[in-house]
N, C-alpha and C positions, 0 to 999 in steps of 0.2 A: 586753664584749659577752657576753651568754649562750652560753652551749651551744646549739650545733646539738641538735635532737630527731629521731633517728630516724622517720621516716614509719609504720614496721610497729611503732612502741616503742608499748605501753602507758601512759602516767605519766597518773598522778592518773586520776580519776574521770571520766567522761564530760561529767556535769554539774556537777563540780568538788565544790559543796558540798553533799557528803555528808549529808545530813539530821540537825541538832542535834534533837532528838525534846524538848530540852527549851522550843526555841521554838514557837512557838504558832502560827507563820506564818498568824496573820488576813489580813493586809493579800497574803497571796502564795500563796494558793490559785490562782492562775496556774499555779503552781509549776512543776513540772516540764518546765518550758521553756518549754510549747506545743508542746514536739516530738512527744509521744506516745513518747518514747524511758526512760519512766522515771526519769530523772534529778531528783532533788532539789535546789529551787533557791529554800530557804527564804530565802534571804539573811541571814545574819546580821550583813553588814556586810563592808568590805572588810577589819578585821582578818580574820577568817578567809574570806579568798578565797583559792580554792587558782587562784594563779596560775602554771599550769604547763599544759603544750598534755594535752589527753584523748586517747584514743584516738578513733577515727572510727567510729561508727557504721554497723553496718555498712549499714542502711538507710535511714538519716537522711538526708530532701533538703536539698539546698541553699537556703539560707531565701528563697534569692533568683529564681533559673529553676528549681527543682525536680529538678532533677539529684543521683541521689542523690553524696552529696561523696567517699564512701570509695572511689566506683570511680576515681575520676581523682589516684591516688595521689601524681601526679608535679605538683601543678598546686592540689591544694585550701588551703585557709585555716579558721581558726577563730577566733572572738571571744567574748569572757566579759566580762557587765557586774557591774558591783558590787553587784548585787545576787543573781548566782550566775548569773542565764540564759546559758546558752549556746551559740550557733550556728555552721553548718558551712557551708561552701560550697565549691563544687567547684571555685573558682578566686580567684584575687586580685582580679581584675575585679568580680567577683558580691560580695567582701569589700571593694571601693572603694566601690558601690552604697549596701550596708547600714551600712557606716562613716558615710556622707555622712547620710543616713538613716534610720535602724534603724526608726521609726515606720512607713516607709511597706511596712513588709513585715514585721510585727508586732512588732516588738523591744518589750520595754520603755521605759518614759521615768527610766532609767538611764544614768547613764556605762560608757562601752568603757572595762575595764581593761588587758585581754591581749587580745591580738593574734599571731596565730602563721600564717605562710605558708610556703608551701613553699622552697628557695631553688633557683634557675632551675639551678645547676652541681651542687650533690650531690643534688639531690632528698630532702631534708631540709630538717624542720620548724624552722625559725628564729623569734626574737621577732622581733617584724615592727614592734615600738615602736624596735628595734633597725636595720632593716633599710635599704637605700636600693633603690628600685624607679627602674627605666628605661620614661617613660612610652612605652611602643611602641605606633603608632600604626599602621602599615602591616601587615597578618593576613600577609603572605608574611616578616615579619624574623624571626617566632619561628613554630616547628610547634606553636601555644597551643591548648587548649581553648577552646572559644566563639567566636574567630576573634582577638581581641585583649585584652592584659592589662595590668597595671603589672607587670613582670617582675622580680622580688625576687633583691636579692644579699644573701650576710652584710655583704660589706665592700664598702665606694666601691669602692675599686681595681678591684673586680671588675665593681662596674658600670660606671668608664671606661673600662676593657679593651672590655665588649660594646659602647660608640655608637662608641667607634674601629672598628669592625667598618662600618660602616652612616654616610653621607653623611646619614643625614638629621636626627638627632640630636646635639646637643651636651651640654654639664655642666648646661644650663638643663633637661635631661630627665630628671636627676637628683634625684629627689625622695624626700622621707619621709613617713613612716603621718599627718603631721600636715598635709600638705596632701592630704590625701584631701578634699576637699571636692565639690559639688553639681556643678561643671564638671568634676571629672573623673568623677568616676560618672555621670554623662551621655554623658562621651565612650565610657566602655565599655558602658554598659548600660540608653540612652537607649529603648529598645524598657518596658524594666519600669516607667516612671515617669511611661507614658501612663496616664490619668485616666480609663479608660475603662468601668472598674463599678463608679465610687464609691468604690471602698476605697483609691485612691492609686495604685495601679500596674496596668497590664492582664494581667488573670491569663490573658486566651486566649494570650499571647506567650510563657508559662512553659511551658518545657520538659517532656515529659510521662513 
C-alpha cells in the first residue's frame, strides 16, 4: 500500500505534468485543465504521468458542486487522467460523481489514473486506487461535508472497525474506487446530474 500523503504536503506539481516544451500539444490546447489554475497538461502519455497527489489549490473549485476543495482539508479528493488533466474536489462524494462520469462535468474523454482521498482517521491524503470506503448512507453517522460520503480508510480493518460502530451497515458496505459506478454517484450526488441546461448536470444546484 502507498504512503499515506500529508494534506498540507506539497508533492509534484498541481497539474502534475509539468510542460514538456518539446511537445507540440496540438490536440491539447484544452490544456491546462480547464481550471484556470495554470497548470500544464500537455499530456505526454502515461509514461510520464506524475502520478503522485498535488498540492490543492488554493482556489481551485470542486469540478463537481463548486466548492473551492482546499478549504475542506479534512474531507477533499483529487483525480489525474492520462492525459495529465487534473481535478479537485472537496469531498469523496463529489470524486464518486466525477469518477462515475467525468464527461458530465467537463473532464476529458480520458482514463482516471490517480485517485487520492482523504482518509476518514488521520486526515491524510491516501491512494484511493488503494483505499477501501464505507458506503455511508445516513448524514447523522459521520460529521461529512455535503451531508454524505463514501468514507475512506487506508486499510479494511479500519473500515470493519467503523460498520461495527453502526447497526446499519455490514462488509457488503465495504467497497473499492472500482465500484464507484452511476448508482453510487447518484446516491451521493443525484442533485448534479439533473439535465436541466443541457450541459448534463444542473448548474443552479452547484454550490456557489
Amino acid at each position: 500500500m502507498l504512503s499515506s500523503i500529508g494534506v498540507g504536503t506539497a508533492v509534484g506539481l498541481a497539474g502534475c505534468l509539468g510542460g514538456d516544451d518539446s511537445e507540440s500539444g496540438d490536440d491539447t490546447d484544452n490544456t491546462a485543465d480547464g481550471n484556470g489554475d495554470g497548470d500544464d497538461t500537455n499530456g505526454t502519455g502515461t509514461d510520464d504521468l506524475d502520478l503522485e497527489a498535488a498540492e490543492f489549490p488554493a482556489d481551485q473549485e470542486c469540478a463537481v458542486c463548486s466548492m473551492t476543495a482546499a478549504d475542506h482539508p479534512d474531507w477533499n479528493a483529487q483525480a489525474v487522467h492520462d492525459d495529465g488533466h487534473r481535478e479537485y474536489f472537496c469531498s469523496s462524494g463529489c470524486l464518486a460523481a466525477y469518477y462515475a462520469a467525468p464527461e458530465e462535468f467537463g473532464g476529458p474523454d480520458s482514463e482516471i489514473e490517480g485517485v487520492w482521498v482523504t482518509e476518514y482517521e488521520t486526515g491524510e491524503l491516501i491512494d484511493g486506487t488503494e483505499a477501501s470506503f464505507v458506503r455511508v448512507t445516513d448524514p447523522d453517522d459521520v460529521d461529512d461535508i455535503m451531508m454524505r460520503n463514501p468514507t475512506p480508510f487506508a486499510d479494511r480493518a479500519d473500515a470493519e472497525a467503523f460498520i461495527d460502530e453502526f447497526d446499519a451497515y455490514d462488509e457488503d458496505d465495504i467497497i473499492t474506487l472500482e465500484e464507484f459506478d452511476m448508482e453510487l454517484a447518484e446516491l451521493y450526488r443525484s442533485q448534479f446530474f439533473e439535465d436541466d441546461d443541457g450541459n448534463g448536470h444542473n448548474q443552479s444546484l452547484r454550490a456557489v
